[in-house]
VMD Tcl script that draws the C-alpha trace (Angstrom):
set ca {
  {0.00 0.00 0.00}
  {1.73 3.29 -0.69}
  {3.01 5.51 1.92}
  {0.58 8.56 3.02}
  {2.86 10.96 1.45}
  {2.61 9.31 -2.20}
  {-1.19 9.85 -2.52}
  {-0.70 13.14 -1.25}
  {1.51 13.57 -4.06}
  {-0.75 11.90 -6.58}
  {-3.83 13.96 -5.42}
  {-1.57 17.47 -5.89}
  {-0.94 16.30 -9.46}
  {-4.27 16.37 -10.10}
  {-4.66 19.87 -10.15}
  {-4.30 20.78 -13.55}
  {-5.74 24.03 -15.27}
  {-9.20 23.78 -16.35}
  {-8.67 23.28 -19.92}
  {-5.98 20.39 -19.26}
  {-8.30 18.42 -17.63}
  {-10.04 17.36 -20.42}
  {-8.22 15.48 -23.95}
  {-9.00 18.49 -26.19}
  {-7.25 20.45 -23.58}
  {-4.21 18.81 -23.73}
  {-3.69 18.30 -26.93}
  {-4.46 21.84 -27.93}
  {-1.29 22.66 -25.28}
  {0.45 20.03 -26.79}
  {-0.28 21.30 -30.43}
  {2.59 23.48 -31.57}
  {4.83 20.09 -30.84}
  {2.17 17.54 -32.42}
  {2.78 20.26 -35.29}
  {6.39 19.97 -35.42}
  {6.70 16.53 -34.93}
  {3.78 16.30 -38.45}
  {6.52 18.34 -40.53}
  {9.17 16.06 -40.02}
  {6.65 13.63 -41.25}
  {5.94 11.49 -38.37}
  {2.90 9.67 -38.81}
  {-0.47 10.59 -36.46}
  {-0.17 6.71 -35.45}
  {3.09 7.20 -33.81}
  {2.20 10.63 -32.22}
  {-1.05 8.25 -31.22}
  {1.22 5.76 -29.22}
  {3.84 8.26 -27.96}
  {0.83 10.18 -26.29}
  {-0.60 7.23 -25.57}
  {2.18 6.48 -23.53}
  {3.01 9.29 -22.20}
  {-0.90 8.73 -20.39}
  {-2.45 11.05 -23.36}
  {-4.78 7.70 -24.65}
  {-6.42 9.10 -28.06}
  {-6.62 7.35 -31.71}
  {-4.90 8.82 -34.44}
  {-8.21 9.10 -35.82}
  {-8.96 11.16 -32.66}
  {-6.25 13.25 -33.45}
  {-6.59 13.80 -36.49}
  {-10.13 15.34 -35.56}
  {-8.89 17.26 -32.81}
  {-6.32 18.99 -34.68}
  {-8.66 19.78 -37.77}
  {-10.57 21.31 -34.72}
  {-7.67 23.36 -33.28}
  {-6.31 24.66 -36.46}
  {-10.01 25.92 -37.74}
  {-10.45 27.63 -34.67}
  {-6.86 29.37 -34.77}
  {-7.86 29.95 -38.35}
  {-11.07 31.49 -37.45}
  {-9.64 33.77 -35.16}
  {-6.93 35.23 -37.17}
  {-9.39 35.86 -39.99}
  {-11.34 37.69 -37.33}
  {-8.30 39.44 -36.05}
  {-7.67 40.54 -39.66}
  {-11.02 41.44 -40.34}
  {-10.78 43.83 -36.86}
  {-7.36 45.64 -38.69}
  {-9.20 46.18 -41.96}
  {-11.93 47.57 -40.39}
  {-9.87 49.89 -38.42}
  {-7.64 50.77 -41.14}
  {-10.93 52.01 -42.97}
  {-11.25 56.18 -43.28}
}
mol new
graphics top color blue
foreach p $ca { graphics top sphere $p radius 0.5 }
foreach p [lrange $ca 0 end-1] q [lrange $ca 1 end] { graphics top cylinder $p $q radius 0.2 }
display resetview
């Protein structure tokens, strides 16, 4: 049985930011690496099984969703952010 002092540990872990809490979370903090690792041209099967072993279980079909997800999102918002400029830029 482990020692008083582990679980305390354990439990502390646990308290992750709000957003990292749930899988979409993470991997949107993991994204900018998930990117880099894509342009060297590893496969979203072996970014699958590293995160999957790093605790981060998800399919690369999973992923593949969640980062179509992220990136339209980031999209969205700098054509919004754009959009703002032009608008100010405007006489």
């Amino acid at each position: 049985m482990p020692a008083l002092d582990t679980i305390r540990k354990r439990l502390a872990a646990l308290e992750a930011k709000p957003d990292a809490q749930s899988l979409s979370g993470r991997i949107a903090e993991l994204l900018p690496d998930i990117e880099q690792a894509i342009a060297r041209g590893v496969s979203y099967a072996v970014i699958s099984e590293s995160l999957t072993a790093s605790g981060i279980s998800i399919a690369p079909a999973t992923l593949k969703t969640y980062l179509y997800r992220l990136r339209s999102a980031r999209r969205v918002a700098t054509d919004n952010v754009k959009r703002k400029s032009a608008k100010k830029a405007r006489p």
